[in-house]
C-alpha positions in Angstrom: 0.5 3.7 18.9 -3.2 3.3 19.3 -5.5 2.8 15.8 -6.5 6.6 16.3 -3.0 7.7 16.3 -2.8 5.8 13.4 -5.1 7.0 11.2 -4.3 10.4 12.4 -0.7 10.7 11.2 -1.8 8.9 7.7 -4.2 11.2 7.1 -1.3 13.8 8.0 0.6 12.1 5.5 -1.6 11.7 2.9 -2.8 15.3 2.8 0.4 17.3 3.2 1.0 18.7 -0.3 4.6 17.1 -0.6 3.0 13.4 -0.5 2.6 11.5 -3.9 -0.3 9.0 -3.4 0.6 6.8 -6.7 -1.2 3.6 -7.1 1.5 0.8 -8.3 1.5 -0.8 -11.6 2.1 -4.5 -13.2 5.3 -3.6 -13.6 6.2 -2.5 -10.0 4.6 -5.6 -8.7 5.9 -8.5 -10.6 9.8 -6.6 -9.7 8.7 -6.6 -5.8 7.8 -10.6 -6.1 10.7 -11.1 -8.3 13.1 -9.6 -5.9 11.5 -11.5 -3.2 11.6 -14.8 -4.5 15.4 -14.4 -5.7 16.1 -12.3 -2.6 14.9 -15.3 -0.3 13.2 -12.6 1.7 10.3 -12.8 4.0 7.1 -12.2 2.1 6.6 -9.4 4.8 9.3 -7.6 3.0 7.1 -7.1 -0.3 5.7 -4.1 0.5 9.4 -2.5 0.7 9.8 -3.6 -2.4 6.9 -2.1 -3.6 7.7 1.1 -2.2 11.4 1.2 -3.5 10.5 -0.2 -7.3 7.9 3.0 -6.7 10.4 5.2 -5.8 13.0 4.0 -8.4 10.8 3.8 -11.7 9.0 7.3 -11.2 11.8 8.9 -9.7 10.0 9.8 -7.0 11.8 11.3 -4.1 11.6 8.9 -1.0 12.9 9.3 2.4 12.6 6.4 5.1 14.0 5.7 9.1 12.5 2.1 8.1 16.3 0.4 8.9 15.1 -2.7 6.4 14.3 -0.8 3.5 17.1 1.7 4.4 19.6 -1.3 3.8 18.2 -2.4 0.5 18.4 1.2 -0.2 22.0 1.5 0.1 22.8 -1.4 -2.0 21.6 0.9 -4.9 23.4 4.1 -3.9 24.1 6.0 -7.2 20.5 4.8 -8.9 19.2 6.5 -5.0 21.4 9.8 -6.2 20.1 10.1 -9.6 16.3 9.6 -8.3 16.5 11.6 -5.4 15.8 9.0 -2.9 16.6 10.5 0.6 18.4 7.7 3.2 18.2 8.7 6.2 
């Protein structure tokens, strides 16, 4: 995927009317590096975490083909049910 096709589909994203652009808080952040550090996970995977504590807190729905996240995901299956979060 070129940069174009990039920027193209996150502006797609980002302007559909179903998309929550949220910024993170404090809280959502120090839970991403805590589960990091006492996950032994790359630090690459903080962003997941970001997205899921996100998802989780605000009980925002949140649907993902991302296999990585999906798998963290499904460690958390009921608290997914009750928030709406969509694995796919």
């Amino acid at each position: 995927m070129s940069v174009i096709d990039a920027r193209d589909k996150l502006l797609e994203y980002i302007t559909c009317r179903k998309c929550a652009v949220i910024r993170e808080g404090m809280d959502d952040v120090k839970w991403a590096i805590s589960a990091v550090v006492e996950e032994k996970l790359s630090l690459s995977r903080f962003n997941d975490k970001i997205v899921l504590s996100l998802a989780l807190h605000k009980g925002i729905p949140l649907a993902t083909y991302d296999s990585k996240l999906r798998s963290q995901l499904l460690g958390l299956v009921s608290h997914c049910f009750r928030c709406r979060i969509v694995i796919l």
